[in-house]
Structure formats: structure tokens, C-alpha cells
C-alpha positions as CSV (number, residue, x, y, z in Angstrom):
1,X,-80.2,-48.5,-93.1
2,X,-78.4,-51.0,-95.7
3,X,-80.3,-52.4,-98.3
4,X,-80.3,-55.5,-99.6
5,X,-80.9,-55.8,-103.9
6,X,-81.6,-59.2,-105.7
7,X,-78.8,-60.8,-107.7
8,X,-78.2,-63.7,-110.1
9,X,-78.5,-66.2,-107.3
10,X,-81.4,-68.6,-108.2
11,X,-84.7,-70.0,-106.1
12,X,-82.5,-70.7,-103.3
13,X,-80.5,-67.9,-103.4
14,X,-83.9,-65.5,-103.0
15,X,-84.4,-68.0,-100.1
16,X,-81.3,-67.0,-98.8
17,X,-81.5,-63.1,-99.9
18,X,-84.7,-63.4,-97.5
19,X,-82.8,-64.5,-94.1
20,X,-80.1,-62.1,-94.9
21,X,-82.7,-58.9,-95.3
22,X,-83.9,-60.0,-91.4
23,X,-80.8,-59.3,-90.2
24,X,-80.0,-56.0,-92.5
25,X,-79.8,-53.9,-89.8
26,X,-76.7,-54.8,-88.9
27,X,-73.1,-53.6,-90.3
28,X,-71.8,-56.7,-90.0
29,X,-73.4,-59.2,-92.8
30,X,-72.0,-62.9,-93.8
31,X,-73.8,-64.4,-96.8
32,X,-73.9,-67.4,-99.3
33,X,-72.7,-66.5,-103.0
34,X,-73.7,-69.2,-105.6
35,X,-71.6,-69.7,-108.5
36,X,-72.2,-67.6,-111.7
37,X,-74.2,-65.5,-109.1
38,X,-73.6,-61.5,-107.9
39,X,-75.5,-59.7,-104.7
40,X,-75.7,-56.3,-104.4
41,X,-76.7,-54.3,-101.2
42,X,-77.6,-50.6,-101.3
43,X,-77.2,-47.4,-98.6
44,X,-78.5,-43.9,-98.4
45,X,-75.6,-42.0,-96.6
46,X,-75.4,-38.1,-96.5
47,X,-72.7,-36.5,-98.5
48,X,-69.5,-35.8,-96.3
49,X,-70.5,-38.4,-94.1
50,X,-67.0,-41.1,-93.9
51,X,-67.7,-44.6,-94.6
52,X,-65.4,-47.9,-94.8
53,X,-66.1,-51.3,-96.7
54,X,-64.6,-54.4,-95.3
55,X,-64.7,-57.6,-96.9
56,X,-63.3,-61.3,-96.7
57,X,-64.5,-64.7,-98.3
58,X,-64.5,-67.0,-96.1
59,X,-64.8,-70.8,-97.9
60,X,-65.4,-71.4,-100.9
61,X,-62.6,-71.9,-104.2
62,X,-59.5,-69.8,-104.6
63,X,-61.6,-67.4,-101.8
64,X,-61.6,-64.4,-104.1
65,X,-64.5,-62.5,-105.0
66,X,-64.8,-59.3,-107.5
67,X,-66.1,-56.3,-105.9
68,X,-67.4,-53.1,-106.9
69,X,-68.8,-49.5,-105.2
70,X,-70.9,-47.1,-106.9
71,X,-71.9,-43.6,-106.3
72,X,-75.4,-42.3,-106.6
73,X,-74.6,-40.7,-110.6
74,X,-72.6,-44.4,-111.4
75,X,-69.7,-43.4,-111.2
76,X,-67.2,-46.4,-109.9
77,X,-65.1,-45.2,-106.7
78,X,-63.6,-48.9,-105.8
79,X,-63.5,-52.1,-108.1
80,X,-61.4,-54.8,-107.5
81,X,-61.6,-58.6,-109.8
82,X,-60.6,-61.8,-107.5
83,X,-59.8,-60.6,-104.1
84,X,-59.7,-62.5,-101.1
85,X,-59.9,-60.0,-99.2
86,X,-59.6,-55.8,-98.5
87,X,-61.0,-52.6,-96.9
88,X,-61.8,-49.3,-98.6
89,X,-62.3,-46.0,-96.6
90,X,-64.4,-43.1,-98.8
91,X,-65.8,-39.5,-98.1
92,X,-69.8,-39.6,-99.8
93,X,-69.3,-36.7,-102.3
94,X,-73.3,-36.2,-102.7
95,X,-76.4,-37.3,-101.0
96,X,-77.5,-40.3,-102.5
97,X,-78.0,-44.3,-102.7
98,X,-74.2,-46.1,-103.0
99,X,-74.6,-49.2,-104.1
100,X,-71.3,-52.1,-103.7
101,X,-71.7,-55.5,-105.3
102,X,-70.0,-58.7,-105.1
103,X,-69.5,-60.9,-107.8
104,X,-68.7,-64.8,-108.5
105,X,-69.9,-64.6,-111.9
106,X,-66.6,-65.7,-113.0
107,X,-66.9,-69.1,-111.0
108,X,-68.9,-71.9,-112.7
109,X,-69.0,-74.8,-110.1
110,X,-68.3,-73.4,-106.7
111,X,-70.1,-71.1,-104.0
112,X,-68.3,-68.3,-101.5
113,X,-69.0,-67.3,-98.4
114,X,-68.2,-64.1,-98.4
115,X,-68.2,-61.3,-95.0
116,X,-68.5,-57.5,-95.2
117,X,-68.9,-54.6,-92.4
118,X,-69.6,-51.6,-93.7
119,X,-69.2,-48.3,-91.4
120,X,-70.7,-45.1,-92.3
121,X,-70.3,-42.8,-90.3
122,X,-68.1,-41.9,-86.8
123,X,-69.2,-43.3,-83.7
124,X,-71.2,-41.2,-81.5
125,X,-69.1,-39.6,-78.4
126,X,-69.8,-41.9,-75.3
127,X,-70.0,-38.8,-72.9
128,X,-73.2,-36.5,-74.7
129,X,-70.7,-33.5,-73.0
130,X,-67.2,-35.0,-74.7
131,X,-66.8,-32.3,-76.8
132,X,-66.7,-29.6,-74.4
133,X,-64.9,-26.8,-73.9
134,X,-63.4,-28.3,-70.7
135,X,-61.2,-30.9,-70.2
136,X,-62.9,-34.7,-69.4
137,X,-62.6,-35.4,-65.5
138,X,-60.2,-38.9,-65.0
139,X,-62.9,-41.0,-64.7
140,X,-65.0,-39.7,-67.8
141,X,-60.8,-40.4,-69.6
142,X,-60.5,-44.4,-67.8
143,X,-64.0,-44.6,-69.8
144,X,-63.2,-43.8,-73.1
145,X,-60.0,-45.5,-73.1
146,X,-61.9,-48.5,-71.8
147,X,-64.4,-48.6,-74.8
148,X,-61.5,-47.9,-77.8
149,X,-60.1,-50.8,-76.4
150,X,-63.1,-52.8,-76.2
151,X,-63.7,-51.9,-79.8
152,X,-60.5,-52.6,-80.5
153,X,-61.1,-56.0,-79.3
154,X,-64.6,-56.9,-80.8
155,X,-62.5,-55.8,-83.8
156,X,-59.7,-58.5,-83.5
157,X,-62.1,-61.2,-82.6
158,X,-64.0,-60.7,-85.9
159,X,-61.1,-60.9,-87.4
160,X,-59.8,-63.9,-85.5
161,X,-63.3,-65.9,-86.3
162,X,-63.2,-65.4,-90.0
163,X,-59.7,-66.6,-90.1
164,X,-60.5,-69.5,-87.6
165,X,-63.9,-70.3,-90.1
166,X,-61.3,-70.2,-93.2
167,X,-58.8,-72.3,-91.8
168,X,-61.6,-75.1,-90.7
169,X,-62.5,-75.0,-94.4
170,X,-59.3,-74.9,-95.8
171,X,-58.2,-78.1,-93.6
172,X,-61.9,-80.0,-93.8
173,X,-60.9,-79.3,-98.2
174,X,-57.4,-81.0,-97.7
175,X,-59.0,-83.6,-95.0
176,X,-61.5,-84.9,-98.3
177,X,-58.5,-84.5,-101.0
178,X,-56.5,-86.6,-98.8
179,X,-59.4,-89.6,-98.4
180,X,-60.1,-89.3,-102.3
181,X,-56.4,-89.8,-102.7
182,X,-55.8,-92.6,-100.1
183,X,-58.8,-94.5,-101.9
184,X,-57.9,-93.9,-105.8
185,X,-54.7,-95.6,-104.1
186,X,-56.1,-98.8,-102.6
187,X,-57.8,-99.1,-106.3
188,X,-54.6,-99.0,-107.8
189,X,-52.8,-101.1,-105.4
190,X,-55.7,-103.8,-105.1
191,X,-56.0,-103.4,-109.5
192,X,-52.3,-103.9,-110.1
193,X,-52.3,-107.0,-107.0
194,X,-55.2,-108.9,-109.2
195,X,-53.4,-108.6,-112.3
196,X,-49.8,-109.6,-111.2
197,X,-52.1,-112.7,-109.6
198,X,-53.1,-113.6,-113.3
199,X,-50.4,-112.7,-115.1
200,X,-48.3,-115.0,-113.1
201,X,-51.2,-118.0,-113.4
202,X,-51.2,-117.4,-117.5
203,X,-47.6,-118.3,-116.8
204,X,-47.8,-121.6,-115.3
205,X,-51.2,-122.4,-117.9
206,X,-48.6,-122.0,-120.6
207,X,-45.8,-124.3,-119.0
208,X,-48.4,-127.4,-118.1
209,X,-49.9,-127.2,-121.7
210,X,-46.5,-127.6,-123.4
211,X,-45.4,-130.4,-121.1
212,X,-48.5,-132.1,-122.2
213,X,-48.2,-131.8,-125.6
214,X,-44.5,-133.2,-125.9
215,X,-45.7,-136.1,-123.9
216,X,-48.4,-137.3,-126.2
């Protein structure tokens, strides 16, 4: 069962730690990461057992994130510093609590959203009689090749929603930059209009005052 350990994350953020704990019995976990802030999550596994971290950040800066995996005696067996993304496939060497962390401690203004699935272990066989001596009847075959490709495609539309999630936030971020830049223009435009608009009246003042001067 995953784990869920307190980070640097604030008030809100053990607000936040709180929702993501109800759902911890899933694999498949997408959380908020405040800046300056670092959430770690925790899992017994057996030793031999085979397990693979996934993870993406999904909005939020340059979307990178550092990450780090521990064994049980400390030792580091993945670390990685501003990634936006990657996957990292391990054998447990010991029983134990593993313990991965992500970090935005190097960020001082903005927030991540970062995803993860982490596997441990191999699924279990569909048929409780799949690893028989004898060979799977044709209809006991159609059904395992029906759920790999099933799993194959829960696995692409994860993959298709995060990238759909990161490209609404990428173009909502240029969609804001572009506004901001269209109205620092009109400022310009409407700053540089008033003063051509007085410079060319300080003109005429000048003009008017000579011509009255000469006459008296």
C-alpha cells in the first residue's frame, strides 16, 4: 500500500497532502507541488518483487521536477535534478520501506503539477489455471490478448490526457502572455499619441508668442 509522507509544502499543502492520502490506494496519483516545497511517498515492497516509477509534470514553470528513490538502508538507486519527465524500472534488493521524493525546492515563485504511477509488482494471470502445464484452449488465448490490449490502451490514454492537460496549460500561459503584451502595447501606443499631441501644440505656443512680441 503507498504511503503518503509530509513535505515542505505549507498549511495548504497538508490540506492538499490530506485529499491525496484518500485516494492512496491507487498507483496512479496526480498532486499539487508548491514552490520551495518537496513530497515524499513511501512503500513496503518484498525484496525481488519488480517495480517501475513513472513520472510527468504536468503545468507549472519549465515543467521539471527533481526526483529521487531510496532503498530501505538509504542508499540512492534513481536521482534525477529538473526533469520533465521519465520512468525507472528496479528489482527490490531487500525487504523494506522505498521511499521516492519529488522536489521543487529549487523553484521560488511557481507550483507543479506533477503525475506518477508507480507499479510493483507483475499483474496477476487472468486465468487462475494460465500457468499450466497445458496449452490455453483459443478462447482462454482471444482473452488474454484482449486484456494486454486493453492495458495497452488505458496506458496510451493516460498518456494522451497528461499531454492534452500540458498542452491546455502551455497554450492558456501563451494565451495570458499574449493579452499582457497586446495591453503594454496600447499603453505605449496611446503614451507616445498624447505626447506627439503636445509636443506638436508647444510648437504652435512658441510661434503665436513670437508673432506677438514683434508686433508690439
Amino acid at each position: 500500500m503507498l504511503l503518503l509522507g509530509y513535505g515542505t509544502t505549507g498549511p495548504w499543502g497538508e490540506l492538499m497532502l490530506l485529499l491525496v492520502a484518500c485516494a492512496a490506494w491507487a498507483s496512479e496519483i496526480t498532486f499539487e507541488l508548491s514552490d520551495n516545497a518537496k513530497q515524499c511517498f513511501y512503500e513496503e515492497i518484498v525484496q525481488g518483487t519488480k517495480c517501475t516509477l513513472e513520472f510527468q509534470v504536468i503545468t507549472g514553470g519549465h515543467y521539471d521536477v527533481d526526483c529521487r528513490l531510496e532503498g530501505p538502508d538509504g542508499s540512492v538507486l534513481y536521482k534525477e535534478m529538473k526533469k520533465q519527465y521519465d520512468s525507472f524500472t528496479f528489482t527490490a534488493f531487500r525487504n523494506g520501506t522505498y521511499k521516492f521524493c519529488f522536489s521543487n525546492e529549487f523553484s521560488t515563485f511557481t507550483h507543479k503539477t506533477v503525475y506518477f504511477d508507480f507499479q510493483v509488482g507483475e499483474d496477476p494471470p487472468l486465468f487462475p489455471s494460465e500457468n499450466r502445464a497445458t496449452a490455453l484452449t483459443q478462447m482462454e488465448s482471444a482473452c488474454v490478448s484482449i486484456h494486454e490490449a486493453l492495458k495497452s490502451v488505458i496506458d496510451y490514454q493516460t498518456h494522451f490526457r497528461l499531454r492534452e492537460a500540458q498542452g491546455c496549460s502551455r497554450a492558456e500561459d501563451l494565451n495570458t502572455r499574449v493579452a499582457y503584451w497586446s495591453i503594454g502595447e496600447a499603453i505605449i501606443l496611446l503614451v507616445v499619441s498624447i505626447g506627439q499631441v503636445f509636443l506638436l501644440k508647444s510648437f504652435f505656443s512658441d510661434k503665436r508668442t513670437t508673432t506677438t512680441c514683434v508686433a508690439s
